[in-house]
C-alpha positions as CSV (number, residue, x, y, z in Angstrom):
1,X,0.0,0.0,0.0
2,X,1.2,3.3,-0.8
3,X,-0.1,7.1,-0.3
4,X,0.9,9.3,-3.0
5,X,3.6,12.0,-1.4
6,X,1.7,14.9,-3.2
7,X,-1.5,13.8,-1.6
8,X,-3.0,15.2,1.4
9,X,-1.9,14.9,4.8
10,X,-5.5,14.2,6.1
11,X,-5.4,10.6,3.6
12,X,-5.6,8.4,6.1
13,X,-4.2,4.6,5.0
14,X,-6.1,2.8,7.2
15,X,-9.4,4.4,6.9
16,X,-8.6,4.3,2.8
17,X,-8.4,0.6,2.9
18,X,-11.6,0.2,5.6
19,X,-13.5,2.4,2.9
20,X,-12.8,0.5,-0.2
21,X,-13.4,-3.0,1.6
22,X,-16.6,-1.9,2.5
23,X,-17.4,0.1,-0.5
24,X,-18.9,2.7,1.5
25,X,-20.6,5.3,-0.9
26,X,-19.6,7.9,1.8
27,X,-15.9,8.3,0.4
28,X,-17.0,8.1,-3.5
29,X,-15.1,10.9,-4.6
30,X,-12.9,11.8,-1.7
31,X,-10.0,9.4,-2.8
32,X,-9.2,7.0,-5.6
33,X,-7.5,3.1,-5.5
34,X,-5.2,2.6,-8.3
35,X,-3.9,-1.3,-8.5
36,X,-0.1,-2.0,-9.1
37,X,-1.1,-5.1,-10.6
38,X,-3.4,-4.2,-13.0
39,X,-2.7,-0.3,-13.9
40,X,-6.0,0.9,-13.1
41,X,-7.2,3.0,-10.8
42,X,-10.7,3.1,-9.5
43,X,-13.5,4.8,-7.1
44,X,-13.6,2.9,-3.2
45,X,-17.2,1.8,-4.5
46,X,-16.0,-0.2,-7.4
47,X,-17.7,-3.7,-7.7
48,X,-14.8,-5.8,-9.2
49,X,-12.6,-8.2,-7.2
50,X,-10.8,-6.9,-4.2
51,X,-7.0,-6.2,-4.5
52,X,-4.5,-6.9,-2.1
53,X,-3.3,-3.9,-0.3
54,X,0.0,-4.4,-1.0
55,X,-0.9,-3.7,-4.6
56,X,-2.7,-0.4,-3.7
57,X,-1.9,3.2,-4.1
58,X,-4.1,6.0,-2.6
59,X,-4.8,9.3,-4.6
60,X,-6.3,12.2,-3.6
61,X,-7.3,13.2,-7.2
62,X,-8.0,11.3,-10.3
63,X,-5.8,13.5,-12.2
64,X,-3.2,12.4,-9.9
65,X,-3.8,8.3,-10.4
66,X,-3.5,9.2,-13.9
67,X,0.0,11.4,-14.0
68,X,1.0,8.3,-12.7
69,X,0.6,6.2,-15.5
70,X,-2.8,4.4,-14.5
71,X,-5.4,4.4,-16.5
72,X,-9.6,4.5,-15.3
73,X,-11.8,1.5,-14.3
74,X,-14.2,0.7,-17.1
75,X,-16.5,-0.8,-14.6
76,X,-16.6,2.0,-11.8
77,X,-16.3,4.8,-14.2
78,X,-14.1,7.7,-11.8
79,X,-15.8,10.2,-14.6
80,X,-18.7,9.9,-12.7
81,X,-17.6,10.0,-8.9
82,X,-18.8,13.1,-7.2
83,X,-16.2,15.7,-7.1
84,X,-13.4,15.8,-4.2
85,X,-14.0,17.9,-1.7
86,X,-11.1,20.4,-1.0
87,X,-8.1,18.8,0.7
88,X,-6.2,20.2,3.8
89,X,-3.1,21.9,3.4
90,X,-3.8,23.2,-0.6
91,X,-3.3,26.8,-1.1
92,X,-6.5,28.8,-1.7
93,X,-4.7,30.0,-5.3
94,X,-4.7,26.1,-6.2
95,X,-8.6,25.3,-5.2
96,X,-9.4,28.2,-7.0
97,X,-7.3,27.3,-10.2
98,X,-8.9,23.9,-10.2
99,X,-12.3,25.1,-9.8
100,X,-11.5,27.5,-13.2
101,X,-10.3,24.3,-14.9
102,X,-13.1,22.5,-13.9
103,X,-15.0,25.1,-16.1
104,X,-13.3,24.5,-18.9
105,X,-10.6,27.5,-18.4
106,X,-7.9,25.7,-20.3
107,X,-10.0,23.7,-22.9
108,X,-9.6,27.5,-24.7
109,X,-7.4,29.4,-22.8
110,X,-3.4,29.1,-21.9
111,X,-2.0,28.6,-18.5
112,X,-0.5,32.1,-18.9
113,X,-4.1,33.1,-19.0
114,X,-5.6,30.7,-16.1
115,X,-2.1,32.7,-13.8
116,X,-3.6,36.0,-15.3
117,X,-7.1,35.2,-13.8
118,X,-5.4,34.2,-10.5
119,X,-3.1,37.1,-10.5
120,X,0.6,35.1,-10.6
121,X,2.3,34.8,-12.8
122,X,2.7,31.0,-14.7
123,X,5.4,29.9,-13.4
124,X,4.5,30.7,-10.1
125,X,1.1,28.6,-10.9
126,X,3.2,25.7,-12.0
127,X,5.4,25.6,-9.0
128,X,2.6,25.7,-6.8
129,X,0.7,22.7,-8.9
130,X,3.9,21.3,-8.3
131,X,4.6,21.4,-5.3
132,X,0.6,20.6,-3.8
133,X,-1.0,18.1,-6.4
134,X,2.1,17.0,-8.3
135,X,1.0,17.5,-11.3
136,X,0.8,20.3,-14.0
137,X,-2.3,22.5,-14.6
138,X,-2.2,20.6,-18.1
139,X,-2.7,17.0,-16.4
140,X,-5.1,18.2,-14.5
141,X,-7.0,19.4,-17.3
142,X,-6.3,16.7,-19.7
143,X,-7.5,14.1,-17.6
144,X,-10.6,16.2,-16.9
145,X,-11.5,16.6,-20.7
146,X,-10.6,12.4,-20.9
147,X,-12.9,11.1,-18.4
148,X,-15.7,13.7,-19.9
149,X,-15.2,12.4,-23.1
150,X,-15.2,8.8,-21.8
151,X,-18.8,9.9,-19.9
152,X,-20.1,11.0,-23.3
153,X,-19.3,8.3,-25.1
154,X,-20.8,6.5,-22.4
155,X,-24.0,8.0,-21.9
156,X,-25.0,10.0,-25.4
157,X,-24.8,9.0,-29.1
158,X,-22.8,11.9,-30.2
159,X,-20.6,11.5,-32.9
160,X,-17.1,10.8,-32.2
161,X,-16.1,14.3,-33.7
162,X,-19.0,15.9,-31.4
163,X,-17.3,14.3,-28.3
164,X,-13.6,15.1,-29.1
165,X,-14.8,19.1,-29.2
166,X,-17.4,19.3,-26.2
167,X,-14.6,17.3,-24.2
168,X,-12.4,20.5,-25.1
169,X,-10.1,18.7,-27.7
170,X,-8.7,21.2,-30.3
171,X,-8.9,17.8,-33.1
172,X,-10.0,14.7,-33.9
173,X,-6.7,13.7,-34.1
174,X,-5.6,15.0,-30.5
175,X,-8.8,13.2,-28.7
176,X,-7.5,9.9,-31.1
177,X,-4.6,9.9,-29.9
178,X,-4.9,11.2,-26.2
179,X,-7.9,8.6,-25.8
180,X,-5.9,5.7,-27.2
181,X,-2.4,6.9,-24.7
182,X,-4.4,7.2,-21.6
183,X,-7.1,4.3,-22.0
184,X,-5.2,1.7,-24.1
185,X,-8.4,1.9,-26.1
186,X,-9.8,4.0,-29.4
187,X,-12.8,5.7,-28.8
188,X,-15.0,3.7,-30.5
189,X,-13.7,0.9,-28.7
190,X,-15.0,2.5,-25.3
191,X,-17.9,3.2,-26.9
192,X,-18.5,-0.5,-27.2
193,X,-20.9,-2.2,-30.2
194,X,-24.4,-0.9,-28.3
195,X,-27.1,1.1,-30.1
196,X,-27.6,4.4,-29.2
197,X,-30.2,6.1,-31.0
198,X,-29.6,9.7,-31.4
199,X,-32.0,11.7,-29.7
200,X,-32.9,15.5,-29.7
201,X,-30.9,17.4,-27.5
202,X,-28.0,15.8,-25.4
203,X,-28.8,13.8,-22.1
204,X,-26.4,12.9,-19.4
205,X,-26.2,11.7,-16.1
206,X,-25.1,14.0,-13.1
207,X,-24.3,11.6,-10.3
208,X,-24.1,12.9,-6.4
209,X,-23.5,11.3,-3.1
210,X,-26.6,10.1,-1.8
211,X,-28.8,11.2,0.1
212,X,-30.0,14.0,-1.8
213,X,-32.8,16.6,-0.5
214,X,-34.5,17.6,-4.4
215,X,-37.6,18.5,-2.7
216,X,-35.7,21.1,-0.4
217,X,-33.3,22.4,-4.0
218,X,-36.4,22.4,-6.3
219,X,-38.3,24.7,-3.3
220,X,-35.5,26.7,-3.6
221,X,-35.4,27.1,-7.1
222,X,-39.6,27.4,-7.2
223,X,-39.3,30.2,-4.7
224,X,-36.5,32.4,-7.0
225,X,-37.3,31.2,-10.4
226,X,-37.3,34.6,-12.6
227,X,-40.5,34.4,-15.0
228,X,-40.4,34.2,-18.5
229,X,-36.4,32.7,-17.7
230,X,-37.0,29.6,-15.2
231,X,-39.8,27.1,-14.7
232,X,-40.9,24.4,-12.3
233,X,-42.9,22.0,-13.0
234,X,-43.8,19.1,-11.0
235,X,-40.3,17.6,-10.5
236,X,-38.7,19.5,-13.3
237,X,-36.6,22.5,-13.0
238,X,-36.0,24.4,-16.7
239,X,-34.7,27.5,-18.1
240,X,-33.4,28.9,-21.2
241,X,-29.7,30.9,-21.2
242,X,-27.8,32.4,-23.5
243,X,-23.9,31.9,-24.7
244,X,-21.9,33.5,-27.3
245,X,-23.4,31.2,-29.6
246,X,-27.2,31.6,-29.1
247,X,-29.5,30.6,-27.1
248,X,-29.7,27.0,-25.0
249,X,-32.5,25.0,-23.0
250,X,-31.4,23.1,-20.0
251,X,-33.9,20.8,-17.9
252,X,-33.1,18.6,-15.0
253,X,-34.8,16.1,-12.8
254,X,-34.2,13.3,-10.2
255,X,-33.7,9.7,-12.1
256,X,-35.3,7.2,-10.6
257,X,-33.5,4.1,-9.1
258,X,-30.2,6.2,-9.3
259,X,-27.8,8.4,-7.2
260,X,-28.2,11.2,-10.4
261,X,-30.3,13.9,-11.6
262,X,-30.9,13.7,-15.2
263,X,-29.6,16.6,-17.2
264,X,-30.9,17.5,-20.7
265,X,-29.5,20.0,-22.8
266,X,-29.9,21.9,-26.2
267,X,-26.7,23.8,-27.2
268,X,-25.8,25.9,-30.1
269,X,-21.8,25.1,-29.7
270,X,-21.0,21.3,-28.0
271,X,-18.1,23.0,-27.1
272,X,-18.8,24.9,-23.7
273,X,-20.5,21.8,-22.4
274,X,-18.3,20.1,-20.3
275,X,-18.3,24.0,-18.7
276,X,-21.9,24.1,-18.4
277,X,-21.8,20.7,-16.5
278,X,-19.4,21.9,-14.3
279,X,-21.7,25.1,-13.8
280,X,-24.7,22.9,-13.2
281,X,-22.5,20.6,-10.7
282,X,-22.2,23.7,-8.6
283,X,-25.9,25.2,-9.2
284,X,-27.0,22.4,-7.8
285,X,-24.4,21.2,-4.8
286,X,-24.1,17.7,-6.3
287,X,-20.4,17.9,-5.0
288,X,-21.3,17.9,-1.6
289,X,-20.7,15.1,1.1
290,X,-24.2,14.8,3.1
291,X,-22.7,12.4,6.0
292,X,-20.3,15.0,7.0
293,X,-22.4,17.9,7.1
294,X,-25.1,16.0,8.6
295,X,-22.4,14.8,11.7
296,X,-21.6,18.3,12.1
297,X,-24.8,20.0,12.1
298,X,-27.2,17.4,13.8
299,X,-24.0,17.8,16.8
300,X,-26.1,20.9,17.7
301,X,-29.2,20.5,19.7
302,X,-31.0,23.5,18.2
303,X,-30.2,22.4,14.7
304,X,-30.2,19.1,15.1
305,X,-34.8,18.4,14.2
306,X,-34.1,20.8,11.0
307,X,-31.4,19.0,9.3
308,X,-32.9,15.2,10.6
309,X,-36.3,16.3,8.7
310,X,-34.4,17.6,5.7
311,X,-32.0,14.1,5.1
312,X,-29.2,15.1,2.4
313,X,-30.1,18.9,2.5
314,X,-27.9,20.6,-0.1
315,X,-27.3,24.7,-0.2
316,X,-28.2,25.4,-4.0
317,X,-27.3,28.5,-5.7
318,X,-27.8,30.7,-9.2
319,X,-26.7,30.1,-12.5
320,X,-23.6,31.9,-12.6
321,X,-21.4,34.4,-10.2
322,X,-23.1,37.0,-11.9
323,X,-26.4,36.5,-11.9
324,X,-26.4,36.2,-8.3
325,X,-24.5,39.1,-8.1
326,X,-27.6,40.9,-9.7
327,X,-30.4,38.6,-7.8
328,X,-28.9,40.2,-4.6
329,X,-28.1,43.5,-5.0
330,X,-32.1,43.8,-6.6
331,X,-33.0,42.0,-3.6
332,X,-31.8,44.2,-1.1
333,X,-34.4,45.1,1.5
334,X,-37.1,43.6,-0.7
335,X,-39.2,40.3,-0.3
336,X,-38.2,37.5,-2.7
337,X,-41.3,37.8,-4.7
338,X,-40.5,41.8,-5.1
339,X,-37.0,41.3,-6.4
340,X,-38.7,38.3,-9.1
341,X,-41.1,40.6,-10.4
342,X,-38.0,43.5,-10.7
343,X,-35.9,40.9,-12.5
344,X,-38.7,39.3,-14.4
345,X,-39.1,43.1,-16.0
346,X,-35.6,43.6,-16.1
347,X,-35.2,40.0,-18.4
348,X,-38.2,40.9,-20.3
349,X,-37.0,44.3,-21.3
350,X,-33.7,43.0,-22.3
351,X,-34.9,39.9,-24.3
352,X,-33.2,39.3,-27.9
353,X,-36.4,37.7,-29.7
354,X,-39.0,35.4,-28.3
355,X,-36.7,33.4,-26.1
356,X,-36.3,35.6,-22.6
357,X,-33.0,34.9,-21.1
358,X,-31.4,35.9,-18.2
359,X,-30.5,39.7,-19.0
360,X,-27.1,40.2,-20.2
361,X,-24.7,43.1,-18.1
362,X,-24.2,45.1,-21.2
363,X,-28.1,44.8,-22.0
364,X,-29.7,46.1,-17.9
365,X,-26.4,48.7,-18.2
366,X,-28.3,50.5,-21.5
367,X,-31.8,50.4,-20.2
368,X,-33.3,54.0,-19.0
369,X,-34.7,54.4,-15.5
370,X,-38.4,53.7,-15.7
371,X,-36.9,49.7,-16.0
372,X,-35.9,50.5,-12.7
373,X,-38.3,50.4,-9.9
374,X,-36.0,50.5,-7.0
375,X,-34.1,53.4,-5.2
376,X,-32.1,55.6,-7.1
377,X,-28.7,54.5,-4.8
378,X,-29.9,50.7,-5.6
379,X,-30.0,51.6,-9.8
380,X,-26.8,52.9,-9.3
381,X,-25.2,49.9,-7.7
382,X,-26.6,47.8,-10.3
383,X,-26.0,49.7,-12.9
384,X,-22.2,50.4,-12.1
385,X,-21.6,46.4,-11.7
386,X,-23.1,45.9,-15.6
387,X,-20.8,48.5,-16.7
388,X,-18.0,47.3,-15.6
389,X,-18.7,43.5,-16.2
390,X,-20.4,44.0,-19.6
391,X,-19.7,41.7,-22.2
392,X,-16.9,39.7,-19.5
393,X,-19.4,38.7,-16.9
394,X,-17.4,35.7,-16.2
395,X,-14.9,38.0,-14.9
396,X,-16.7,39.1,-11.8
397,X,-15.5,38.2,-8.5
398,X,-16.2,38.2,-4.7
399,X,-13.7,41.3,-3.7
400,X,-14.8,43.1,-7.2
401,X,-18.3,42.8,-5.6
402,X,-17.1,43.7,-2.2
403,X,-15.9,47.0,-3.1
404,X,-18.6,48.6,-4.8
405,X,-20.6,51.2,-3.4
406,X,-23.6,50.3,-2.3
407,X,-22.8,46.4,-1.8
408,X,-22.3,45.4,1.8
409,X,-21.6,42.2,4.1
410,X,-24.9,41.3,3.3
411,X,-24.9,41.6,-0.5
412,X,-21.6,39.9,-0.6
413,X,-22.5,36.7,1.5
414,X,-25.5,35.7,-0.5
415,X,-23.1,36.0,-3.7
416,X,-20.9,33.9,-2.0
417,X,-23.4,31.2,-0.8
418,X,-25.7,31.3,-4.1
419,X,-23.0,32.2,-6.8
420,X,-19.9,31.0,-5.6
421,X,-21.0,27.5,-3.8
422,X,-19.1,28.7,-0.8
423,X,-19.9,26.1,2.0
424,X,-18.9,28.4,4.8
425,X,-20.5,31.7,4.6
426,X,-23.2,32.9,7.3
427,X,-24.9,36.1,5.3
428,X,-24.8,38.7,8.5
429,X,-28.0,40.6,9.1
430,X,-30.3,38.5,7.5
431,X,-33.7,39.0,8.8
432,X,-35.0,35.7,7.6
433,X,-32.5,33.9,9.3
434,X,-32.7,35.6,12.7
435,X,-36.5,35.3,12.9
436,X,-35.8,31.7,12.9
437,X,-33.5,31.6,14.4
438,X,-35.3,33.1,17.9
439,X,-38.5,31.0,17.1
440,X,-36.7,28.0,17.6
441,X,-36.2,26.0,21.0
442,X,-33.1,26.0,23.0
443,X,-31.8,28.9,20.6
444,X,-30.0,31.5,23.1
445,X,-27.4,33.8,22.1
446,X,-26.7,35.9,19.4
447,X,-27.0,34.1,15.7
448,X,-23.6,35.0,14.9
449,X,-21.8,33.4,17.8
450,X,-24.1,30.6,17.3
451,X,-23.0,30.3,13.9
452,X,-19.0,29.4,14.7
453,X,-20.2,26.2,16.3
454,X,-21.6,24.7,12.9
455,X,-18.2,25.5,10.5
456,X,-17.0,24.7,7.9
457,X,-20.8,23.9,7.1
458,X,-22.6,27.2,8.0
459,X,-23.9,27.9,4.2
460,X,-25.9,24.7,5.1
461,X,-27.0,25.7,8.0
462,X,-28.2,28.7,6.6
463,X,-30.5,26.8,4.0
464,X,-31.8,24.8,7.1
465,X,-32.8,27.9,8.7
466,X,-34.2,29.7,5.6
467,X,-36.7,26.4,4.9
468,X,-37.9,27.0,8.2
469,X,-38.4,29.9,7.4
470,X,-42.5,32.0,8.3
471,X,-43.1,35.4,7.2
């Protein structure tokens, strides 16, 4: 048995191996098995035959398993583990690099340009890949657009050429090639002989540790759905965005019998979808691990009958940094159904044809004040944060947010709960949350203090607090 030296400190050996001879579904995700004998590597939950553990090596990431020359289980499919969670001891400038690459920043960009949006420079950003994960942004992003292809081939009936450019390959003849190197196998050949008939749209499966509150997230999503953009219906969440190559349709809903929602999409450009997946991960917390947030917050007395009536409660957010940057700020000191209608208008007056979309920063930044019913100092904020982010929404970020005028604690915690998929932010101030908080039992104290006691899960506790929620 051997840990990799680049993995985390907090991989423990012995609870690796108890995991994986159990198969508990509890640590899918938070490490990977690769076997000396066989030169694969595989999730703890994988069905085949037990290996010895003298034949085992523990990773942290899959990217890691792979720089190391092993290639994925066929049978377990690591593609579709829930992500890891973030490890002890990496460097907030790493997490954050690998969440960009998650979303596709180098399936276009350069790493220059990944250091750029980081603010180091690249060779800084290599050393520090280097140095914590043992790997180069490149691996890491390689073996991200591998296992996405290999989950496509898997699940859709896209043409081969289809799946080389939505997994972010620049050719045919790089996916070929990279596909063959790392899997021993053409792409055809994971395919496999069985009939997939091509269907409208493209469906795939967006897997999560179980258990998984969709009652609680679809509430959530009911309650702020933007008319005209989002829908509900029964257990169906849809809306209709825009990207730099028209407009897209995206619906998702539990599948039965399996640990997955069931995304369907229709794209103009196959190429930003292994971004939108990653966006859609995060929208709707599928990353998260339910037995540890549970253990923490069911440890409190007070919150303990809110999180055991809500099993697998998740703390879903917006569609993008953005958006949620807008949903806020309009929602300052306004009910929920208030700032719909405002944004509802706002989307409306902004649509480009039929289809109403979210409303694009450069499109609210030219409309004239009568689209505007809300203070004068509110407008202002708004309109300020479309200006600067128009046409490079993407751009946006938390301490961007923080110092406009006119955006406060407040503002800046709901962005980082709903747009960033922070799990450890406690939005000071909130009426919402300390009205329930005084009418529950056993709650003394101020909210705040209260709140240290349930980190690094407070965003969660938050959602517990806000379902419980009575005007």
């Amino acid at each position: 048995m051997d840990i990799h030296p680049d993995s985390s400190p907090a991989l423990d050996p012995d609870l690796c191996r108890r995991a994986r001879l159990a198969r508990d579904p509890r640590f899918d995700g938070e490490f990977f098995l690769a076997v000396k004998t066989t030169g694969i590597y595989c999730r703890p939950i994988c069905p085949a035959r037990q290996p010895a553990e003298k034949n085992v090596s523990y990773y942290r990431l899959a990217s890691q398993a792979a720089e190391a020359g092993y290639r994925p289980c066929l049978r377990c499919r690591p593609e579709s583990a829930p992500g890891s969670p973030a490890w002890e001891g990496t460097s907030t400038t790493v997490k954050r690099a690998v969440r960009l690459i998650d979303a596709g920043a180098l399936s276009e960009g350069r790493v220059a340009d990944l250091a750029a949006r980081l603010g180091i420079g690249e060779r800084y950003l290599r050393k520090l890949f280097q140095q914590e994960l043992g790997v180069s942004p490149q691996a890491v992003a390689l073996n991200q657009r591998l296992l996405f292809a290999k989950k496509l081939l898997a699940e859709t009936a896209l043409p081969l050429t289809e799946v080389a450019f939505a997994a972010g390959f620049g050719s045919v003849r790089r996916f070929n090639s990279a596909v063959k190197t790392h899997f021993g196998l053409t792409p055809g050949d994971l395919r496999g002989s069985k009939t997939q008939v091509p269907e409208a749209g493209i469906r795939l499966q967006l897997q999560y540790r179980p258990p998984y509150d969709w009652p609680g997230v679809v509430d959530f999503l009911a309650h702020h759905a933007v008319d005209g953009v989002e829908a509900v219906s029964g257990d169906r969440y849809h809306r209709h965005f825009r990207t730099a190559a028209g407009t897209g349709a995206v619906a998702i809903r539990p599948l039965p019998g399996k640990h997955a929602l069931e995304l369907t999409l229709q794209l103009a450009d196959n190429s930003q979808l292994m971004g939108l997946v990653g966006q859609l991960r995060r929208m709707f917390d599928l990353d998260a691990n339910p037995a540890e947030i549970a253990t923490r917050l069911q440890g409190d007395p007070v919150l303990a009958p809110l999180s055991e009536r809500s099993p697998g409660a998740r703390s879903p957010g917006h569609w993008s940094l953005y958006e949620s940057a807008v949903r806020a700020i309009v929602g300052q000191q306004v009910s929920t159904a208030a700032a719909r209608t405002v944004l509802s208008r706002l989307a409306r007056a902004c649509a480009r044809g039929a289809i109403v979309t979210f409303p694009a920063a450069a499109d609210v930044a030219a409309l004239p004040d009568e689209h505007f019913p809300m203070p004068g100092r509110r407008r202002e904020t708004l309109r300020t944060l479309c200006r600067q982010f128009a046409g490079r929404e993407e751009e946006l970020d938390l301490d961007t947010l923080a110092a406009l005028t006119g955006v406060g604690p407040w503002t800046v915690g709901m962005v980082a709960v709903r747009g960033a998929g922070d799990p450890d932010v406690f939005p000071a101030g909130d009426l919402g949350l300390e009205r329930t908080w005084a009418a529950l039992p056993g709650s003394n104290g101020r909210l705040n203090d209260a709140a240290q006691r349930w980190r690094p899960w407070r965003s969660y506790a938050a959602n517990l607090l806000w379902r419980s929620y009575t005007p």
